[in-house]
N, C-alpha and C positions, 0 to 999 in steps of 0.2 A: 584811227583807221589808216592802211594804206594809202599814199598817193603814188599815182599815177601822172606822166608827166610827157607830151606828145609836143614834141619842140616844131613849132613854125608851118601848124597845121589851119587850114581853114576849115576843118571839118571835124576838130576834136569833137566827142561826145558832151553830153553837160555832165555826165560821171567823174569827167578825168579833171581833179584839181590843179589848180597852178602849184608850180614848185615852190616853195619857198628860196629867198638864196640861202647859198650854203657858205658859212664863218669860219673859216680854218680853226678849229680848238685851240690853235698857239697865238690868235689873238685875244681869244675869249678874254674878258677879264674875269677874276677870280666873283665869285657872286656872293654873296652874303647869308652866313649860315652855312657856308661849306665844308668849315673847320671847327669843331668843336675849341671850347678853352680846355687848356691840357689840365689834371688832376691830380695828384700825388697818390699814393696807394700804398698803402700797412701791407706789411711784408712780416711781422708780427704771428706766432702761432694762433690757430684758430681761436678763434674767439665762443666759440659756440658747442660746450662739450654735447651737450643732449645730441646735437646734430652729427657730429662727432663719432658718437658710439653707435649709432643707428646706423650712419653710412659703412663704419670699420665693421659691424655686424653682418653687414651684407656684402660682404668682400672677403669675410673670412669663410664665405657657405665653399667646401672643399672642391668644386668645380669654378670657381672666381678665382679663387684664391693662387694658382699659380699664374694666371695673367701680370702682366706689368701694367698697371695700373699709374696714370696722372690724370687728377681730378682738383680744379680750384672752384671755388663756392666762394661769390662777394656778394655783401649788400648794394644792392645799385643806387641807393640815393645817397650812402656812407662809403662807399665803397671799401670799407671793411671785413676782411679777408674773414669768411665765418668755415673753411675747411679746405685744406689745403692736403693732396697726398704728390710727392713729385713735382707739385707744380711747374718749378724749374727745370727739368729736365726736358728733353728732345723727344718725342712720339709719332712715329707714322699716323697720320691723322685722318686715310681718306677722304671721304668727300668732305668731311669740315672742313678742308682747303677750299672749299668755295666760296666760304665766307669771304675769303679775304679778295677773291676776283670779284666781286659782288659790290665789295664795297669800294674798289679802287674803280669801278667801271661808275660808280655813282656818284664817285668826288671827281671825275678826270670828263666825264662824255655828259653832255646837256641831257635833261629830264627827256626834250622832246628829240633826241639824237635818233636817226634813221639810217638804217642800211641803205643803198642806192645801188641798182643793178642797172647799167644803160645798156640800150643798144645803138652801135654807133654804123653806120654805112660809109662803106668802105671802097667806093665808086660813088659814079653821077646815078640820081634818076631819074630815068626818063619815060614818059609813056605807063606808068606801073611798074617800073620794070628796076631796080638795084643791077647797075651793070658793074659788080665785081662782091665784094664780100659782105656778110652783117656779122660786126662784131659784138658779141655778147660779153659785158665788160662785171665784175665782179666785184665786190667791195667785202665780201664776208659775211652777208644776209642769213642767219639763220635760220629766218623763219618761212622760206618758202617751202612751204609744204599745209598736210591736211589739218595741222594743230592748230593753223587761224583763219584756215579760209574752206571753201565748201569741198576741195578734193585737189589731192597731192599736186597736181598741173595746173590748179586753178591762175594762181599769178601768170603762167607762161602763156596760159590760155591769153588772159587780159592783154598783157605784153603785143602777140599777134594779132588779135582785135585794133590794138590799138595803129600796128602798122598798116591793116587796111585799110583806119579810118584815116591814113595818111596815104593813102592810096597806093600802095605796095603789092603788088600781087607776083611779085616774080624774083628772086633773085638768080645772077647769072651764077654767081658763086658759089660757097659753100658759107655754115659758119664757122667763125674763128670764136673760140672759149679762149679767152683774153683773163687769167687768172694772175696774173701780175700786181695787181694792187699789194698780195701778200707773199711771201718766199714758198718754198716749194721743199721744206720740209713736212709733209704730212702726219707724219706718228713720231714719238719721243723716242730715243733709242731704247729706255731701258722698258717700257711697254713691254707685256709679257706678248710674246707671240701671238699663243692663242687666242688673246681678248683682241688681235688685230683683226678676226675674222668679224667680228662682231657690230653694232649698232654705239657702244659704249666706248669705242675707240675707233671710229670713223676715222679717215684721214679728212686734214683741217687743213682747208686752201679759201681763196678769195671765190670761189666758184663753190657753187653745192647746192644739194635741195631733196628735201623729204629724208632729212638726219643724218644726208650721205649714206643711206642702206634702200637697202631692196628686202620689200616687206613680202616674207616667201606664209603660204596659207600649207599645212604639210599634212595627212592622211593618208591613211592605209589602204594601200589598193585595193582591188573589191574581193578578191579571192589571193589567198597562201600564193605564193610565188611571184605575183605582179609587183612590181614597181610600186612604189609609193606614190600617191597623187600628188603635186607640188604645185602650185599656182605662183608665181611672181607678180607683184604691184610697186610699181607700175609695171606695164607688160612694155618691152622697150626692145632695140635692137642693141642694145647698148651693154647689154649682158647675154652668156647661151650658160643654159642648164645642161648637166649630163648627170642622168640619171641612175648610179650604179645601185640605188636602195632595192632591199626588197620588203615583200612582206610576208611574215610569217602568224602562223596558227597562237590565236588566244591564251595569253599566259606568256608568255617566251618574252626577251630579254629584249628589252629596250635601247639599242644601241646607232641610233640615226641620230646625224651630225651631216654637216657643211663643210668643205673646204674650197680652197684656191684651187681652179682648176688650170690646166695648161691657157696658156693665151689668153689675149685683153680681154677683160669681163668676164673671163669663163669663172660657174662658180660648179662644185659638183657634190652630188647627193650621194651618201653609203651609209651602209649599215643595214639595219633591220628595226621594222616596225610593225608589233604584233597589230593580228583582227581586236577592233572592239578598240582599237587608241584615238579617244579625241581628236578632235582637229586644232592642233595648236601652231601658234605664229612664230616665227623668226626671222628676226633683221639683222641681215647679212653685210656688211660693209662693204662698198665699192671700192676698187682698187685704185681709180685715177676718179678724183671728182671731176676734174676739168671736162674730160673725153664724155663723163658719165650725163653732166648739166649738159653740155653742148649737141650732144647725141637726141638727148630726151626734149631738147627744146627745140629739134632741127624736125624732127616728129609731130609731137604740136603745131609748127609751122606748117607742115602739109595737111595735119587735118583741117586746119582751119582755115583753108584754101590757098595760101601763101606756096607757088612752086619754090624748090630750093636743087640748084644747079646742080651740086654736087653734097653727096650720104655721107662723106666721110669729114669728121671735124676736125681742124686746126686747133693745137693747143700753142696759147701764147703765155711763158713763164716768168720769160725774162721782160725786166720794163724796156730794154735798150728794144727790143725786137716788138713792142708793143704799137699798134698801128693807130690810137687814136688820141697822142698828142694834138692839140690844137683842133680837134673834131668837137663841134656839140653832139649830145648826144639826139637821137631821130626820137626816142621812146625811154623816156626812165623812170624807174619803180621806184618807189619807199616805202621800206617795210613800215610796220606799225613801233611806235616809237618805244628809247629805250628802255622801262620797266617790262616790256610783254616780252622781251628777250634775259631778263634776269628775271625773269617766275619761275618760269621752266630749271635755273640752275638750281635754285635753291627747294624749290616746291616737290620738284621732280627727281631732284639731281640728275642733269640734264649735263651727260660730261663734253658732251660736243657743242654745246651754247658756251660751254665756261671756257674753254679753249678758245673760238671764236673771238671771244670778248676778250682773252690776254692779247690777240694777235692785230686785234682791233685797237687796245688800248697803245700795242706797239707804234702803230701806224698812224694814228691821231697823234698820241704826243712824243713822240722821239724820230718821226717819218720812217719807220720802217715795221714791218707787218709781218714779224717774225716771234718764235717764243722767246727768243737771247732777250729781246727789245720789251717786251709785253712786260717778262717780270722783273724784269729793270725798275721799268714803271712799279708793279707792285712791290718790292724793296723799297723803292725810293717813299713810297706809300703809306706805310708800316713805320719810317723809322723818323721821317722826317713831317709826317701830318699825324701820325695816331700816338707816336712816340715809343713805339717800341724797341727795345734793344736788337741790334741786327743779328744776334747769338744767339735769337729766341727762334730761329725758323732758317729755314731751308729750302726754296722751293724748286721745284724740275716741271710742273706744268698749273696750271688751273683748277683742273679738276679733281685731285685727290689722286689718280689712278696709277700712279708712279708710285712704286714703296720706298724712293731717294725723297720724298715729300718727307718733313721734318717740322714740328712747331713745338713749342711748350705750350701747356693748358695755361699758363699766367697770357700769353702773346693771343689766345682767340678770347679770353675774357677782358683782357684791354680792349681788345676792337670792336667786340658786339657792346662795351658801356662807351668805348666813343660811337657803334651805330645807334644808343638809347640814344644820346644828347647831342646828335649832330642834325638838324634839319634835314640839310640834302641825304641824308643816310634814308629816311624814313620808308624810300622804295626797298630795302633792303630788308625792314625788320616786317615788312607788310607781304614777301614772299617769303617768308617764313614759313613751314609747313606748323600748324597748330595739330593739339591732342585731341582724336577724336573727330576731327574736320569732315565735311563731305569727302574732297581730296589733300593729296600731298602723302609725304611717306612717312606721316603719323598718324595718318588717319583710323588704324587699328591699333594704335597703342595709348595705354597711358588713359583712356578711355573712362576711366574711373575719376583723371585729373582731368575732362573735356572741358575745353578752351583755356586752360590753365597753363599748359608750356607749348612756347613756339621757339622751335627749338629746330637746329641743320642736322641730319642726321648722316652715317657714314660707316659705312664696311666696303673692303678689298680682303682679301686671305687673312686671318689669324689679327684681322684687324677693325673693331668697332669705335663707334665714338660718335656723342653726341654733344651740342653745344647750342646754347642759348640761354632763356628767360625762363623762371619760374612765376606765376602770380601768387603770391601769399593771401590765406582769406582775408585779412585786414588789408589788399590793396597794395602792401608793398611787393615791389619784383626783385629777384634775386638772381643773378647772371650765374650761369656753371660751364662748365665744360669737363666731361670724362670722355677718357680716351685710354679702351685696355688693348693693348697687345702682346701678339704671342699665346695667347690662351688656350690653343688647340683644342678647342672646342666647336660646337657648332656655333655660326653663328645667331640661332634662333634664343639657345642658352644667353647668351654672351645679351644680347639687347634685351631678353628678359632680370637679366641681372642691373643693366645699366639703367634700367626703366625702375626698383626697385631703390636705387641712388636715388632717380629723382624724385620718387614718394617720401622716401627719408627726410626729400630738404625739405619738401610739400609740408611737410608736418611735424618739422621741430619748430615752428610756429616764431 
């Protein structure tokens, strides 16, 4: 569970637990079972033709077949190479790049590792009364929002609760969104534009909450000509809608979309959306998270009876200009500890948690909270704990979503049989999305093999790929990774094909 944490109050709640203290990671000592013993590995032509011709069978079907295909098949208890196409070679990987933030966020950041968002006061108080600012200070938390707690503001709500029970009822000032813990690159450069409007490429700062998007509910106006109905959630001052959609007569072309609109927060509505169109959702990504948290949590504050001097928020980027050196904090959060933040990358493919956790892993162990720094960390990861050669990969962010992302199928099959045999790995193969599951982004495939592969799954453009564990009916598991690109196909063909590979390994027995 979260904790809650109300510094030098006589009137905290019995809900709010004490803090635990907090261990710098660079003292941490190394714990036991965190590093697999290293393995040696057959580099040797497949071993296994039945498997062999099964897999090359379904790769020669004339829509597979002009893909660029790298696929390795090992034995995990032999680790004996039973199919190999490319293996060696470099492959756009999409989200199978999560693996590998997943697993460096599991060797590098404690089991019970928590996010910590303080609030710091920024004057004396007196009377109820904060005479000068409340900083809202950030660590990178991704989980404040509806996916763990009763509703998108929930945490912020607590947060405010908790300053009353410190008897705060007024501040003179405004708040400061103190986002400095982490740099102030938000998106990668080579991110495709468009996907910058989106939930899937959120900008990634020490400040954020509810996925960094504004959850828009969209519908047809009620007669041909009106506007489209558009709701926003949370309802905030923090963003203004302009509304240029319309709607048009049943049948007609479905062409409503979202853009950046002029000025902070503006987002705006065009196109056309016929009579008789569903009501469906889109998460829109905010432009500045700092302004966006600091806005939406200066609102909360007044609902919940806290006056706040001044509507408009201070953003602080820089550490040099950060105001709560040598401050405790008055109120501080902790999120629910680290595995509930690596489920969502891998279960979900969650690309704004995996970015988080590079920028995180930057600022734990190298003191800086940037992507230069994060996948430092992840190299350093790969070559020198899992042993992978540094030729075998590429990386430009965390999450897959960059097409300068590069791996060989050999370098993701090294690391999920160092995450079979590494203890501390175990949160990793345990957010694995499985075949057939209630959720995760298998849970309609492969249905036939249900509970049989848990396995990372991954498409961006002209790019699929899946990687993990197979279970063989006698009990032994077998690691794979394929990875086609280039296929110009759809992608529904394309994972129907890759799912077809892994029936082949399923049952050359």
């Amino acid at each position: 569970m979260p904790i809650l944490r109300l510094m030098n109050s006589r009137r905290a709640g019995a809900a709010l637990l004490a803090l635990a203290a907090i261990v710098p990671l660079s003292a941490q000592a190394p714990r036991g079972g965190n590093v697999a013993a290293s393995r040696s590995y057959a580099t040797s032509a497949p071993a296994n033709s039945r498997l062999a011709a099964r897999i090359d069978s379904v790769l020669a079907r004339p829509h597979l077949a002009r893909a660029h295909w790298g696929i390795e098949v090992r034995d995990a208890s032999t680790g004996q190479t039973l199919y190999a196409r490319n293996a060696e070679r470099l492959f756009i990987p999409a989200s199978n790049l999560k693996l590998i933030v997943s697993a460096a966020a599991a060797h590098h950041l404690d089991p019970e590792h928590r996010f910590r968002t303080g609030l710091y006061a920024a004057g004396t108080v007196r009377d109820g009364t904060l005479e000068g600012d409340l900083v809202l200070y950030g660590r990178g938390d991704p989980m404040i929002s509806a996916r763990y707690f009763p509703s998108r503001t929930a945490v912020f709500d607590s947060l405010a609760d908790s300053l009353r029970a410190h008897g705060i009822r007024r501040i003179t000032g405004g708040i400061v969104a103190d986002e400095s813990w982490m740099d102030g690159e938000y998106v990668r450069g080579d991110w495709e534009a468009y996907d910058l409007r989106w939930w899937y490429a959120a900008p990634v700062g020490a400040l954020g909450f509810n996925d960094n998007s504004i959850d828009f509910r969209i519908e047809p106006g009620a007669v041909a000509g009106a506007p489209a109905r558009i709701t926003g959630s949370p309802a905030s001052g923090a963003y203004t809608l302009q509304n240029a959609s319309r709607t048009i007569a049943s049948g007609g072309r479905h062409t409503f979309d979202l853009e950046r609109g002029p000025g902070p927060g503006a987002v705006r509505a065009y196109g056309q959306i016929p009579l008789g169109t569903g009501a469906s959702s889109e998460s829109f990504a905010v432009d500045n998270p700092a302004r966006w948290t600091g806005t939406v949590f200066r609102e909360v504050l007044e609902r919940r009876g806290i006056e706040v001097g001044r509507d408009a928020v201070r953003i602080v980027s820089d550490p040099a200009s950060s105001t709560i050196g040598g401050l405790a904090p008055v109120v501080e959060w902790r999120s629910p500890p680290l595995p509930q933040a690596i489920g969502p990358v891998l279960m979900n493919s969650q690309n704004w948690f995996a970015e988080l956790l590079v920028k995180t892993l930057g600022r734990e162990v190298r003191g800086e909270g940037s992507w230069s720094a994060g996948l430092a960390v992840e190299r350093a990861f790969l070559t020198d704990v899992v042993g992978i050669d540094s030729a075998d990969f590429v990386l430009r962010d965390g999450s897959g979503l960059s097409s300068g992302n590069l791996v060989t199928p050999r370098a993701l099959v090294r690391l999920l049989d160092y995450v079979r045999r590494t203890p501390r790995q175990a949160v990793v193969r345990r957010a694995l999305p499985v075949s057939g599951a209630q959720d995760g982004s298998l849970r309609s495939r492969l249905t036939d093999l249900r509970g049989r592969v848990a396995a990372k799954t991954g498409y961006i453009g002209n790019v699929d790929s899946l990687s993990g564990f197979v279970t063989m009916p006698d009990g032994r598991e077998v690691i794979f990774c394929i990875i086609a690109n280039g296929s110009g196909q759809p992608s529904a063909r394309m994972k129907a094909g890759i799912d077809d590979v892994v029936r082949a390994i399923a049952a050359a027995g």
